[in-house]
C-alpha positions as CSV (number, residue, x, y, z in Angstrom):
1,X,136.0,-0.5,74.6
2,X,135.2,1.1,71.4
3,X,136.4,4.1,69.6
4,X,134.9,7.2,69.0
5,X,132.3,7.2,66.1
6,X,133.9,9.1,63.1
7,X,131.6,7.5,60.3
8,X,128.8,10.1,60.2
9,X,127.6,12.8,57.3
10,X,127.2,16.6,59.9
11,X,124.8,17.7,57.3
12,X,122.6,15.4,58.0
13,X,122.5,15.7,61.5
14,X,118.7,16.7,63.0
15,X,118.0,20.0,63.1
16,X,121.3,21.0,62.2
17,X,121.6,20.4,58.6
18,X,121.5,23.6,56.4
19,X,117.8,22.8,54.7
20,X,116.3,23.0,58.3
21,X,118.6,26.1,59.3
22,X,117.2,28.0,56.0
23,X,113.6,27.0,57.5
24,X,114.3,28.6,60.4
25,X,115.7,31.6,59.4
26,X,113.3,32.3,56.6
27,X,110.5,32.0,58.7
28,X,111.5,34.1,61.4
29,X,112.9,37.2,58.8
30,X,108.7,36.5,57.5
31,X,107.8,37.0,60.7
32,X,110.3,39.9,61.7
33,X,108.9,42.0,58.7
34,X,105.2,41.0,58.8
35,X,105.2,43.1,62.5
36,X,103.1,46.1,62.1
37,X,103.8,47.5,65.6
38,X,106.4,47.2,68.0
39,X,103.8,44.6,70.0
40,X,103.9,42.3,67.2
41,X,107.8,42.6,66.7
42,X,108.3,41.9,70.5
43,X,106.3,38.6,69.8
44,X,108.0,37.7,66.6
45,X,111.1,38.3,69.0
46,X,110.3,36.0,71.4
47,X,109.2,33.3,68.8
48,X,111.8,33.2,66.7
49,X,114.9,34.7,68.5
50,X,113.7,34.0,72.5
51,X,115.5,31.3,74.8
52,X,112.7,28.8,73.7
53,X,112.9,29.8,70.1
54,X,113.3,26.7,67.1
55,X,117.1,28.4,66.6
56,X,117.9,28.8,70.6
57,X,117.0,25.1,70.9
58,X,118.9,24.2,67.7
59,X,122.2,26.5,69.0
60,X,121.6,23.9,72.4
61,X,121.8,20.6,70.6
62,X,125.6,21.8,68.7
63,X,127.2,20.8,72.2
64,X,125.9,17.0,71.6
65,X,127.5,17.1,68.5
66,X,130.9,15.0,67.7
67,X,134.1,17.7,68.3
68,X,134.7,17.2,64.6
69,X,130.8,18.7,63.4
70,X,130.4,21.1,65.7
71,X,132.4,23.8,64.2
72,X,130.5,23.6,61.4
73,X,127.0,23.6,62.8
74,X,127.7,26.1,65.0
75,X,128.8,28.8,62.1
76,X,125.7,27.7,60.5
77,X,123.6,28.5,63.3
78,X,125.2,31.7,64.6
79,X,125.1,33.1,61.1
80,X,121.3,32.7,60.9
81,X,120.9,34.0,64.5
82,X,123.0,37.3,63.9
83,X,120.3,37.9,60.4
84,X,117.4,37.3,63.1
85,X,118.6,40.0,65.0
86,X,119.5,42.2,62.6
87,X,116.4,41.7,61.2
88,X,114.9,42.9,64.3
89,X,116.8,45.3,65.5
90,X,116.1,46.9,61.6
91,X,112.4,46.6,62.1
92,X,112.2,48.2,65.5
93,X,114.0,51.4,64.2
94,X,111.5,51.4,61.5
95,X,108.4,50.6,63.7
96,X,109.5,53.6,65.9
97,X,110.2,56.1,63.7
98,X,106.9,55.2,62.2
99,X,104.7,54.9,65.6
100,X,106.7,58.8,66.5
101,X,105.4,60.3,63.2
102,X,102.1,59.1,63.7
103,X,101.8,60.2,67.3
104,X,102.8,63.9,66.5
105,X,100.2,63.5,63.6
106,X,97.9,62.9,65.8
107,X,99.2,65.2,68.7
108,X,99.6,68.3,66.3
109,X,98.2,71.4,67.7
110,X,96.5,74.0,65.2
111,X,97.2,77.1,66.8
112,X,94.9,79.5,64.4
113,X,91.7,77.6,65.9
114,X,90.1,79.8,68.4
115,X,90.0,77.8,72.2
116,X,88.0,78.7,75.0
117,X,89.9,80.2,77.7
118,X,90.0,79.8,81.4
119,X,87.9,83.3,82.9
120,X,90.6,86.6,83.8
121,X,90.4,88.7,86.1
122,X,89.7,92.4,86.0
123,X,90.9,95.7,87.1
124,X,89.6,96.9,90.3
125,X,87.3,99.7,89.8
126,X,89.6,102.4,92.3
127,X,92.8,101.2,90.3
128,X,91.5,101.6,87.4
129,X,90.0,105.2,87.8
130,X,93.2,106.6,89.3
131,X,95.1,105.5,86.3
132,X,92.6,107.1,84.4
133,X,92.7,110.2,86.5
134,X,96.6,110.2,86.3
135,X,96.5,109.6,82.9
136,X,94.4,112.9,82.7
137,X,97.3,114.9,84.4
138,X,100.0,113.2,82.1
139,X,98.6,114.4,79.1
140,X,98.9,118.5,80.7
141,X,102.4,117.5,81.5
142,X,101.7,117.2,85.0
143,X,103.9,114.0,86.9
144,X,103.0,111.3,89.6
145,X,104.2,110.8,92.9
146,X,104.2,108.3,95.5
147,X,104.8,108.4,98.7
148,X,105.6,106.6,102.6
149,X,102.1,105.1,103.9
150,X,103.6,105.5,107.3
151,X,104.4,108.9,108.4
152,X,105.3,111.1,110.9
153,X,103.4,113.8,112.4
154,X,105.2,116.8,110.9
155,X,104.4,115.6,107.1
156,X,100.9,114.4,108.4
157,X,99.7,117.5,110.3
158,X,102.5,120.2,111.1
159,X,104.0,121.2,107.7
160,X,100.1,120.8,106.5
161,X,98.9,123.9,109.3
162,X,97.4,121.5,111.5
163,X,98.3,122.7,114.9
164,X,98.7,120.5,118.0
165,X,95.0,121.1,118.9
166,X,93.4,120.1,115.7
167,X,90.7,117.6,116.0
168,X,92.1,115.3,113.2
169,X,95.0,114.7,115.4
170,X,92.6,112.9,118.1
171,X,93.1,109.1,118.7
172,X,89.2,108.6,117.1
173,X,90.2,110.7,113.7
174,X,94.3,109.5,113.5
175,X,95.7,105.7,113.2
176,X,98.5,106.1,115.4
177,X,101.4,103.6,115.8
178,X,102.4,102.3,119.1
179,X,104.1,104.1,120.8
180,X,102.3,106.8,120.2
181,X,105.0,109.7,121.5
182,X,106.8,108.8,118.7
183,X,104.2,110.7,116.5
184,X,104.4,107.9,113.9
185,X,100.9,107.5,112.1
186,X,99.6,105.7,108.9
187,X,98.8,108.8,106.8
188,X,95.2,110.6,107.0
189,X,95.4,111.6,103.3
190,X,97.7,111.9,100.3
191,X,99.1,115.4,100.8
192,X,102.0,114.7,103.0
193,X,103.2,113.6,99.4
194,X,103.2,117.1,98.1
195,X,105.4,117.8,101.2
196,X,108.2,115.2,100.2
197,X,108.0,116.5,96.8
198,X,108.4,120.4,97.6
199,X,111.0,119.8,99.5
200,X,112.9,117.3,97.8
201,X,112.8,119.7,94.6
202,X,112.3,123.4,96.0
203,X,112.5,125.0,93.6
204,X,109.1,125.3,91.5
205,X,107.3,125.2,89.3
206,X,106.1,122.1,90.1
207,X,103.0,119.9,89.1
208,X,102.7,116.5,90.4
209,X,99.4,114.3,91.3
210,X,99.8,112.3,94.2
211,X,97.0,109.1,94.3
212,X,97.2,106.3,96.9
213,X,95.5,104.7,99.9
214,X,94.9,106.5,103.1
215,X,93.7,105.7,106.8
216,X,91.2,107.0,109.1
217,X,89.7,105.6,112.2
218,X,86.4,105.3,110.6
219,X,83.6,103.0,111.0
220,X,82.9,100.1,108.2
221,X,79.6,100.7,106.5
222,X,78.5,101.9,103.3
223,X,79.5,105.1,103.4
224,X,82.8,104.5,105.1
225,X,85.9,102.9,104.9
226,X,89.0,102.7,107.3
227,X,91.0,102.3,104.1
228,X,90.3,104.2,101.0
229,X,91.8,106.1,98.4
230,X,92.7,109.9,97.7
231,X,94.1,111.4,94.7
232,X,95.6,115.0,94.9
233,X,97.6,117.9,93.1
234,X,99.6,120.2,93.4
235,X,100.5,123.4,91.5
236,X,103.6,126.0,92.4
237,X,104.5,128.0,90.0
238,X,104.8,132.0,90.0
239,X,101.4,134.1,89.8
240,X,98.8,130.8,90.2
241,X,95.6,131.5,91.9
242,X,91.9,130.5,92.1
243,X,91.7,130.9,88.7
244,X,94.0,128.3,87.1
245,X,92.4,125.9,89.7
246,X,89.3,126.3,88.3
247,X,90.3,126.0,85.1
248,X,91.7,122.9,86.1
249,X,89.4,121.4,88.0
250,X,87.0,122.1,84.8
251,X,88.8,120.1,82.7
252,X,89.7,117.2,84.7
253,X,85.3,116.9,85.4
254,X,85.1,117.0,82.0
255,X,87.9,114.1,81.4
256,X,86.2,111.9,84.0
257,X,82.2,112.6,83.8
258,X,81.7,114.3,80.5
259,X,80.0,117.4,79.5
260,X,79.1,118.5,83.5
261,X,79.9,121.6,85.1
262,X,81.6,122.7,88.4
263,X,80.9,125.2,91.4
264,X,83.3,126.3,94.2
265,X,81.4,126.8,97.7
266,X,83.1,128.5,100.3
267,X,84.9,126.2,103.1
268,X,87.9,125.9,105.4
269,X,91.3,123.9,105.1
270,X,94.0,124.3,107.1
271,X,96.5,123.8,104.2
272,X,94.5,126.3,101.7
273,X,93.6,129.7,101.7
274,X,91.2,130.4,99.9
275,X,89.7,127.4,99.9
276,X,86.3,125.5,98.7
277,X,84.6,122.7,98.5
278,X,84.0,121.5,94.8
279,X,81.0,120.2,93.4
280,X,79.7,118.5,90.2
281,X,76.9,119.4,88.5
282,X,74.4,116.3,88.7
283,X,75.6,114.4,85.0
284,X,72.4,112.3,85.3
285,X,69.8,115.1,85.6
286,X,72.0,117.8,85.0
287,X,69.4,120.1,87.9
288,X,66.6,119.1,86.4
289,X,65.5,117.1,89.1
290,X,65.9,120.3,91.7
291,X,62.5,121.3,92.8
292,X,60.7,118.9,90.4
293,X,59.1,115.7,92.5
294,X,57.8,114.1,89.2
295,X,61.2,113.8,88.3
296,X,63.2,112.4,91.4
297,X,66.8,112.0,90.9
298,X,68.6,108.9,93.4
299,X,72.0,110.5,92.4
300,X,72.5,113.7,93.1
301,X,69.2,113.4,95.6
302,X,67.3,115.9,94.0
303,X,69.6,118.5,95.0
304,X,71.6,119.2,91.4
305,X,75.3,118.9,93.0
306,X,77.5,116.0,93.8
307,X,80.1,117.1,96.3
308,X,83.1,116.1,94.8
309,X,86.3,117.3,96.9
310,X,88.4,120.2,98.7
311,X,91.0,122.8,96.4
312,X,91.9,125.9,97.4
313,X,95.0,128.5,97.1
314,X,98.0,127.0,98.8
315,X,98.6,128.5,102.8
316,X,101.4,130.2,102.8
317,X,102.4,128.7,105.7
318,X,102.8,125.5,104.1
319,X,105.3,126.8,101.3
320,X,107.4,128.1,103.9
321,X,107.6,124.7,106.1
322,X,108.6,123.3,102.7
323,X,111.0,126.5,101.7
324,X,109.5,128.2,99.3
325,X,109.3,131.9,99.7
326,X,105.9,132.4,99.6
327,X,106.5,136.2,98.2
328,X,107.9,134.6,94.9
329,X,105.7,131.5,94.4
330,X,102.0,130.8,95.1
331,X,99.8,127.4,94.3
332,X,96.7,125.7,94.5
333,X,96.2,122.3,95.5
334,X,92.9,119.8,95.3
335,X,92.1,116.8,96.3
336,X,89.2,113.8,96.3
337,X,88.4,110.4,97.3
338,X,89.0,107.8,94.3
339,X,85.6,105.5,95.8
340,X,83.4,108.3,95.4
341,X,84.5,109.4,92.2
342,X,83.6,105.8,91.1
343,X,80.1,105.7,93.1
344,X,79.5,109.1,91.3
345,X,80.4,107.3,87.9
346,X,78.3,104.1,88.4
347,X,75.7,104.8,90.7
348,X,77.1,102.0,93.0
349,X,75.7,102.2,96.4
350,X,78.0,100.7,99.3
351,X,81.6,100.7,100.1
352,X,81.6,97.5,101.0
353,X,81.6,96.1,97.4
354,X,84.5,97.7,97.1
355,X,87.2,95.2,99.4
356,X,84.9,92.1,99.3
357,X,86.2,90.7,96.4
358,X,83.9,89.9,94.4
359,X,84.9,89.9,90.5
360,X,81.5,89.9,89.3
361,X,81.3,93.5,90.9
362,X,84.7,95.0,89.6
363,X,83.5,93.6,86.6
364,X,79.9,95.4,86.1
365,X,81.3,98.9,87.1
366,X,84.1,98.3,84.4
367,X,81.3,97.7,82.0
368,X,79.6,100.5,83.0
369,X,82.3,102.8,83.3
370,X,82.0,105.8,80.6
């Protein structure tokens, strides 16, 4: 057998010697820094750096090489594969900070241009006229008080002078809760209210405003609502009569409908006495329309007034189921229905607009509103 070829030059070995190496690597760094994207550099990658690139298959051929050239070789070639891939790994870090800063360029957001918005809501109508009308009462000084939907019979009717006989007590008038001996009810207006805050304070003067939603066992139509909304006040304080409520009642017209006047008719409450029925005087025709069919008036009907609400002086009777000694302290109290007030403002014409809904209605009697 024959020995082991040691007469050879490793230089000169194909593709191993340094000229072809050089080659290699100089056109691969060309290629690495000609990329303008990261898609280009992940094809100069696979070129020039990938298992089937010129230097992968050169790195392959070292192990055919005699023991005593393949030290040599294989520094040669491992030095020019680590510059390929620092190459690259260089480029991509500049390729991505460069494709980032252009993104945000063209991402960038100029918040000073005016955008169209997506459509808001609106107020309801009732909300927002008892916030007005509380507001009204906030500016005298007056406060505003809540109270329990669900109530029991003595707030609802007894403490209010509504004997056990009263009409408004009957099944067709009152919501009542099963069982019905447990005189629970949902409460037929706000004043029960006025008796949680008498006696929770007792002793006057007191001023509050009490608006929320009440329930009746009424029909659903356009003049009627099993659910609607009250607002009422109160006044204890020493030496009040008929004539502060007036005086109030004037001013908070004025607040809600303008330049109208008001007129006290005669009536009956089991909670007042005196009492009256308040009108408004027509703020479209202002009584023109009374006795004049050229001149028809759809608001007031020709007739001058709008009935507006109850007031009167406070019964006695009450102030003493809430512990005030009616001998000392005397009040007035009023109250109307929040849906009227706003049919009387906008001339809208049925109830049933009012829980349908509808946003385009809310919105026409907020436009409308004075």
């Amino acid at each position: 057998m024959s020995g082991p070829n040691t007469n050879f030059d490793p230089v000169q070995v194909t593709p191993l010697n340094a000229d072809q190496v050089e080659a290699m690597l100089a056109e691969a760094l060309a290629a690495i820094e000609a990329a303008g994207n990261t898609t280009d550099l992940k094809q100069a990658r696979i070129a020039h750096a990938g298992d089937r690139s010129p230097i992968a298959l050169a790195n392959r051929e070292i192990g055919a090489l005699p023991p005593q050239a393949r030290k040599e070789a294989g520094q040669r070639v491992g030095r020019a594969r680590g510059e390929i891939n620092a190459a690259i790994a260089r480029r991509e870090a500049e390729l991505k900070a460069a494709e980032l800063e252009s993104q945000l360029a063209a991402e960038a957001v100029d918040v000073t241009v005016p955008v169209a918005t997506a459509p808001v809501g609106a107020p309801h109508p009732v909300t927002a006229l008892m916030d007005k009308m509380s507001e009204v009462f906030l500016a005298l000084g007056w406060e505003v008080v809540e109270g329990p939907e669900l109530e029991s019979e003595w707030f609802n009717f007894d403490a209010l002078n509504l004997g056990p006989d009263h009409p408004a007590r009957a099944l067709q008038d009152t919501l009542w809760i099963d069982p019905v001996a447990d005189g629970k009810c949902l409460r037929t207006s706000t004043s029960p209210t006025q008796l949680h805050t008498m006696l929770e304070r007792r002793e006057p003067p007191i001023h509050v405003v009490s608006p929320g939603k009440v329930f009746r066992a009424d029909e659903y139509d356009a003049t009627h609502l099993p659910v609607f909304h009250q607002i009422e006040g109160l006044c204890i304080d020493k030496g009040i009569g008929m004539a502060h409520l007036r005086g109030t009642l004037d001013h908070f017209a004025r607040a809600l409908f303008g330049d109208v006047r008001t007129r006290l008719r005669p009536h009956y409450f089991p909670f007042t006495e005196p009492s009256a029925e308040v009108d408004l005087e027509c703020f479209v025709c202002h009584g023109e329309s009374v006795g004049n069919p050229a001149r028809p008036c759809r608001t007031c009907r020709s007739e001058g007034w709008i009935e507006w609400g109850g007031c009167g002086v406070v019964n006695p009777r009450v102030l003493v189921a809430a512990g005030i000694d009616p001998e000392v302290y005397s009040g007035f109290a009023f109250g109307m229905g929040v849906e009227r007030s706003v049919m009387n403002r906008n001339s809208a014409t049925d109830l049933r607009d009012f829980v349908e809904g509808d946003i385009r209605f809310s919105r026409s009697l907020l436009g409308g509103a004075r």
